[in-house]
N, C-alpha and C positions, 0 to 999 in steps of 0.2 A: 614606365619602362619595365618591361617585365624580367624576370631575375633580379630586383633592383631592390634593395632592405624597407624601401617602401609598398613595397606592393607584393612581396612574400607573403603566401596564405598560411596560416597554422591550422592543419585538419583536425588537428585536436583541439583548438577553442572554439569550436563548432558552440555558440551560447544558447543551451538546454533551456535555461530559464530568463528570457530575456521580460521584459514588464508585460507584456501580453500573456505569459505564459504561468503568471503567480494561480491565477483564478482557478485554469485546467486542472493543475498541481494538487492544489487545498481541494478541488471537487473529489478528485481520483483517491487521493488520502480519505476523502472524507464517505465516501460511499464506500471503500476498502472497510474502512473502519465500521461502519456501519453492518457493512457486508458480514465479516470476520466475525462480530459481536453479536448480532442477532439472534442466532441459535440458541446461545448460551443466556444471554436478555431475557427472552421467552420465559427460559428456566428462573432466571432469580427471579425475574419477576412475579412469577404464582409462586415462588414459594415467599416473596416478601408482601404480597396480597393477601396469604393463609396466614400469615405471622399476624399483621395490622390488624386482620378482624379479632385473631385471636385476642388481640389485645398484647398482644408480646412485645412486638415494635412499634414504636411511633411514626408520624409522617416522615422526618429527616431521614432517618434507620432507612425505610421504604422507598424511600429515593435515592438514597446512596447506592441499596442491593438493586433495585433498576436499572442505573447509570453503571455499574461497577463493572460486567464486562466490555463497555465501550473504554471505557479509562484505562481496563488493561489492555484491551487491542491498538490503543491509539499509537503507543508509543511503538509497537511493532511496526505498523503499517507505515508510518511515517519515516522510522529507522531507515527500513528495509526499502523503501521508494527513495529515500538519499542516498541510500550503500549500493544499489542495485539497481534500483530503475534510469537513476540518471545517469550514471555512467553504462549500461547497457542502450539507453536511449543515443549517448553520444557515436557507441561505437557501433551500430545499425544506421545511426548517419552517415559516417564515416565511408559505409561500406554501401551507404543506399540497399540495404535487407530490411529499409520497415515495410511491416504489415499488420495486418489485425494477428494473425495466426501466430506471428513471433513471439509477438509483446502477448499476446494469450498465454501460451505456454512457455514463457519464461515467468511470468504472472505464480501461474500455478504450481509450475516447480522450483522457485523461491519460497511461496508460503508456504509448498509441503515440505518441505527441506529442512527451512529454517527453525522452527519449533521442533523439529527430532533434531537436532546437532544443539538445539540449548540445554534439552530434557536430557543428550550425551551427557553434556561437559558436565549439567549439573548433579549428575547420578540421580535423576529420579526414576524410583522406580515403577510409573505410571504416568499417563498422562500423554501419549504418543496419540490418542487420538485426536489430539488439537492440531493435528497434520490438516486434518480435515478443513477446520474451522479457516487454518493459516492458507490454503488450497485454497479454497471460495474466497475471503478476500483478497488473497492477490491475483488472482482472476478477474476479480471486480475490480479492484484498483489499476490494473494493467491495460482493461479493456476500455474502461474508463479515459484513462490517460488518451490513447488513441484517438477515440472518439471526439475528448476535446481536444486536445493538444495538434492533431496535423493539419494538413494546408488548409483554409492558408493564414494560419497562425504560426507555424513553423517557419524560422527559417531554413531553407536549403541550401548550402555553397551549392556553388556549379562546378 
């Protein structure tokens, strides 16, 4: 019976991550992260390759300065896809406004945003150019998401 406390729709439990949708999640997180980090990888990693031959650093050292801008992008990219992506994802459901183009550029002006409003709060005096880095991966993580995440693994109310 419709109006009836049984059959009441909440447009707001519209469920973002139902079991089909863990894998899309981690891929988008994980290619975000990857995305984000790479630039910067490049970089420690020649300079942890010139250290090893010099003999300065060990294997362990040289692995860690390899791995060490993923490890700090991870926890951004994942943040910012719980604080942001999914409840943005819910409320372009809500409104039926997905598209590649949305989730694009809301991608890319969360990563550029987010890293200048942390570099505000924390008075540094440098380092605004990791807009950039934050820009590419949420791009990639946003675009990502799309790609796996909609129909027909999504669900849609009617």
């Amino acid at each position: 019976m419709i109006g009836s406390a049984t059959d009441e729709r909440c447009d707001w439990a519209i469920p973002v991550l139902n079991e089909s949708m863990w894998q899309p999640f981690a891929k988008a997180v994980f290619l975000g992260t990857v995305a984000g980090g790479a630039p910067m990888a490049v970089l420690t990693t020649l300079l942890a390759t010139f250290s090893l031959v010099k003999g300065e650093i060990g294997p362990l050292p040289f692995i860690w300065l390899s791995i060490t801008p993923f490890v700090v992008t991870l926890p951004f990219v994942l943040g910012a896809s719980i604080i942001i992506g999914l409840p943005l994802t819910v409320f372009l459901k809500q409104r039926r406004w997905e598209s590649e183009p949305v989730y694009v550029a809301a991608g890319i002006s969360a990563g550029f945003i987010l890293p200048i409003i942390i570099l505000c709060f924390t008075g540094a005096p440098a380092g605004y150019w990791t807009a950039c880095l934050g820009a590419l991966g949420g791009g990639v993580t946003s675009r990502t998401w799309w790609i796996s995440a909609r129909e027909p693994k999504i669900f849609y109310p009617d």
